[in-house]
C-alpha positions as a Markdown table, in Angstrom:
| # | Residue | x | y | z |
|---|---|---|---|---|
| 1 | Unk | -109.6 | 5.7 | 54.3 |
| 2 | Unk | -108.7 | 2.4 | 52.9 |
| 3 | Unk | -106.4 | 0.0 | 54.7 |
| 4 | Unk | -103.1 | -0.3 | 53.3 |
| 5 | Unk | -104.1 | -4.0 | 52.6 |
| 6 | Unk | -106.7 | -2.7 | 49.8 |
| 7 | Unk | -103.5 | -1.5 | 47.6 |
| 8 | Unk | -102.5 | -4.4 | 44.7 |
| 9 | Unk | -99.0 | -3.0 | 44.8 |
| 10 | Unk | -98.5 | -2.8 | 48.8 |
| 11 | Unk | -96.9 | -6.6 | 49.1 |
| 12 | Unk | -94.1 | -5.6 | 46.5 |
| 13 | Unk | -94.0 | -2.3 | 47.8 |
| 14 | Unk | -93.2 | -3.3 | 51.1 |
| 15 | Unk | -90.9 | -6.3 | 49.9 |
| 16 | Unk | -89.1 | -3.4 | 48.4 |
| 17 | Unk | -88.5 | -1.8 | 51.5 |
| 18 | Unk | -87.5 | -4.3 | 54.0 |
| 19 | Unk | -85.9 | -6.8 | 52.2 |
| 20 | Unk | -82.1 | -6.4 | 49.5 |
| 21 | Unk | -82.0 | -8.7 | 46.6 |
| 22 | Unk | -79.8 | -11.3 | 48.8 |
| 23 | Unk | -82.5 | -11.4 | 51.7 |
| 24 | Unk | -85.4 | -12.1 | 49.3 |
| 25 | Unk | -82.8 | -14.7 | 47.5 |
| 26 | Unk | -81.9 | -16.7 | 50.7 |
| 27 | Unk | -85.6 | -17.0 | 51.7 |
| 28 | Unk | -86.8 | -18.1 | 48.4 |
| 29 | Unk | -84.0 | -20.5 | 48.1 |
| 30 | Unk | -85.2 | -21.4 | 52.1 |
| 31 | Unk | -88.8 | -22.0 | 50.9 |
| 32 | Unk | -87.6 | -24.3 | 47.6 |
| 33 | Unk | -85.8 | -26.7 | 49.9 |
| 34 | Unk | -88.0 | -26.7 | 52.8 |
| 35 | Unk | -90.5 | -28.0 | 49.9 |
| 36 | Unk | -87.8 | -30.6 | 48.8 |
| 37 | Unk | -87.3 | -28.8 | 45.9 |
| 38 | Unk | -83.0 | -29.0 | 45.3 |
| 39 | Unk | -81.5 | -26.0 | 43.3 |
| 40 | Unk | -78.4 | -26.1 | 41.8 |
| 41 | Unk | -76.2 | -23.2 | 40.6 |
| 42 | Unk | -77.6 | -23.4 | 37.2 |
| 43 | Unk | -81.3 | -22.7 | 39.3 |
| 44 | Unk | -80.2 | -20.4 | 41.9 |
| 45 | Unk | -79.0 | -18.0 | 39.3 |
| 46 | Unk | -82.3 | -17.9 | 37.4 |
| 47 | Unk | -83.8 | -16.9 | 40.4 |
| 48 | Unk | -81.3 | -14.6 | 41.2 |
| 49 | Unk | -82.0 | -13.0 | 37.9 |
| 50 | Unk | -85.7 | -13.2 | 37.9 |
| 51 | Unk | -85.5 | -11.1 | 41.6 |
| 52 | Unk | -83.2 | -8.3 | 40.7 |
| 53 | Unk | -85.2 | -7.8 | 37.3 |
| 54 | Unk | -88.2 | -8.0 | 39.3 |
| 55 | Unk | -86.9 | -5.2 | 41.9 |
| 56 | Unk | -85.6 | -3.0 | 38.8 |
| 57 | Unk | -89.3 | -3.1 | 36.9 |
| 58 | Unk | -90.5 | -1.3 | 40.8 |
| 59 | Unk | -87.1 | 1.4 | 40.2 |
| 60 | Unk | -87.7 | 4.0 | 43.0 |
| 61 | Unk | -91.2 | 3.6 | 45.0 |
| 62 | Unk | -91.2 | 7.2 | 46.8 |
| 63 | Unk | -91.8 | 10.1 | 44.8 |
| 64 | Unk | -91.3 | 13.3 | 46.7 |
| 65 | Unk | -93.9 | 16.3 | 45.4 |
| 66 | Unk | -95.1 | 19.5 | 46.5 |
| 67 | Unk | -98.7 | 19.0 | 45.5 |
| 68 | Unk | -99.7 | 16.1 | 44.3 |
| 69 | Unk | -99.9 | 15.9 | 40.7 |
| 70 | Unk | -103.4 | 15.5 | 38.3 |
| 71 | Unk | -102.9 | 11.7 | 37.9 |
| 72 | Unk | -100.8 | 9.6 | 39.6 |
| 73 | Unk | -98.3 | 6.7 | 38.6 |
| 74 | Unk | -99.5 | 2.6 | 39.9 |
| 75 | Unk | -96.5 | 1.5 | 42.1 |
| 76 | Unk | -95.4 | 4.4 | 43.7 |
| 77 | Unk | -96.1 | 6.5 | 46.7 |
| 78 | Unk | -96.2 | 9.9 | 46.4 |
| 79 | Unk | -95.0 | 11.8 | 49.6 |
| 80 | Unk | -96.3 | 15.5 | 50.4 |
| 81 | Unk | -94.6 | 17.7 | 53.2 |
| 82 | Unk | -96.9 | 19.0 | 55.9 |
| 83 | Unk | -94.1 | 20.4 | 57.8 |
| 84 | Unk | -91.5 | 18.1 | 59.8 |
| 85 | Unk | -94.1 | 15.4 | 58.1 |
| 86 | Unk | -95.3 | 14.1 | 55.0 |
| 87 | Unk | -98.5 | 12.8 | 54.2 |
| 88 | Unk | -98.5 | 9.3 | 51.9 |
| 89 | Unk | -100.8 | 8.9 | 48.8 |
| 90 | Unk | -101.2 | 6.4 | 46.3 |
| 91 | Unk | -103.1 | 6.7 | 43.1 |
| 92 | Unk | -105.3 | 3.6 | 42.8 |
| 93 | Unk | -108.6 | 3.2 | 40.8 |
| 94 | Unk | -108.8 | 6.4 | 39.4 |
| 95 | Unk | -107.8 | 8.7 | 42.1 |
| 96 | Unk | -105.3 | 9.3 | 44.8 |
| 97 | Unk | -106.0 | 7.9 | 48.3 |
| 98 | Unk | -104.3 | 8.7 | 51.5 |
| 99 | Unk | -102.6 | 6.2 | 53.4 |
| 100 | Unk | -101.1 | 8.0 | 56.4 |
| 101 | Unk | -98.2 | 10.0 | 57.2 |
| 102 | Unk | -94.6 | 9.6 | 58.0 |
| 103 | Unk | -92.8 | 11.6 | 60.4 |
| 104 | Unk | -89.7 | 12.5 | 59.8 |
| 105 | Unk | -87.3 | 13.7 | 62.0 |
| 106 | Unk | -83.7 | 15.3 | 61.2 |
| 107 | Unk | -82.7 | 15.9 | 64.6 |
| 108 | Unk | -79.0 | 14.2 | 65.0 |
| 109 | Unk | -78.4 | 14.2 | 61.1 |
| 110 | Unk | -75.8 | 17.0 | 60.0 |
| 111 | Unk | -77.3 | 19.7 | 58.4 |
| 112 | Unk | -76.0 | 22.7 | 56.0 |
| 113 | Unk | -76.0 | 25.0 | 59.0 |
| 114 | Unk | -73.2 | 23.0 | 60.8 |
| 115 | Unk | -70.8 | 23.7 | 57.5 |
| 116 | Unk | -68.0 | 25.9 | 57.8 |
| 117 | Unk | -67.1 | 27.2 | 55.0 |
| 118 | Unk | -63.2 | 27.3 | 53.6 |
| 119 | Unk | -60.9 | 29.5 | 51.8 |
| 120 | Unk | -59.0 | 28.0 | 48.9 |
| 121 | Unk | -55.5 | 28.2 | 50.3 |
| 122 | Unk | -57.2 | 25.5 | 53.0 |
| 123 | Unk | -58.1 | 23.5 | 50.1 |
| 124 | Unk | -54.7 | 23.7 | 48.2 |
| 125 | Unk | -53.3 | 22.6 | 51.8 |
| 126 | Unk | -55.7 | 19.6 | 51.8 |
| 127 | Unk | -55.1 | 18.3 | 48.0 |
| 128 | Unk | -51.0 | 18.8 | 48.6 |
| 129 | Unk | -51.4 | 16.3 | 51.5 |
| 130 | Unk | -52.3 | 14.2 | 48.9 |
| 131 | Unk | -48.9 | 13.9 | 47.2 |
């Protein structure tokens, strides 16, 4: 299995994840005057503009699928369920490669089987509150 280091995509992939627009923003800006380079607000919103458009070219990264599909997409990572876990692919040269799993785990988060359901003479109650 390839490291996830082998992937062309994986640094923008993973900039995706961890960092929002205004993160990425105030460390470019950090790098640009750390190098003596001054920005003004003329500057700062080019690069502001050139990051979000950057970020919207990527759109989602995770593509959630059953089976993995005949060919894959560059960019994205394709996640199939194995369960309470899904394995992570990414098609690269040609083919889909696997690069490891992610375990997910729902315990704590509220789920459909903790709804109760209501009548609509509860809901009429509820939206006449709200006169």
């Amino acid at each position: 299995m390839d490291g996830v280091d082998d992937y062309p995509y994986d640094s923008g992939i993973r900039l995706r994840l961890t960092i929002d627009n205004e993160q990425l923003l105030r460390i470019v800006i950090d790098i640009l005057m750390k190098a003596g380079i001054p920005m003004n607000l003329a500057q700062r919103i080019q690069v502001e503009t050139a990051i979000d458009a950057a970020i919207a070219q990527l759109g989602e990264v995770f593509i959630v699928v059953d089976a993995l599909p005949a060919v894959g997409l560059p960019g994205k990572i394709y996640l199939v369920s194995e369960g309470s876990n899904f394995s992570q692919w990414i098609w690269h040269a040609g083919a889909f490669k696997r690069k490891g799993s992610a375990d997910v785990s729902l315990v704590g988060y509220f789920h459909e089987g903790n709804l109760v359901p209501i009548t609509n003479q509860e809901i009429d109650a509820m939206l006449a509150s709200l006169v």
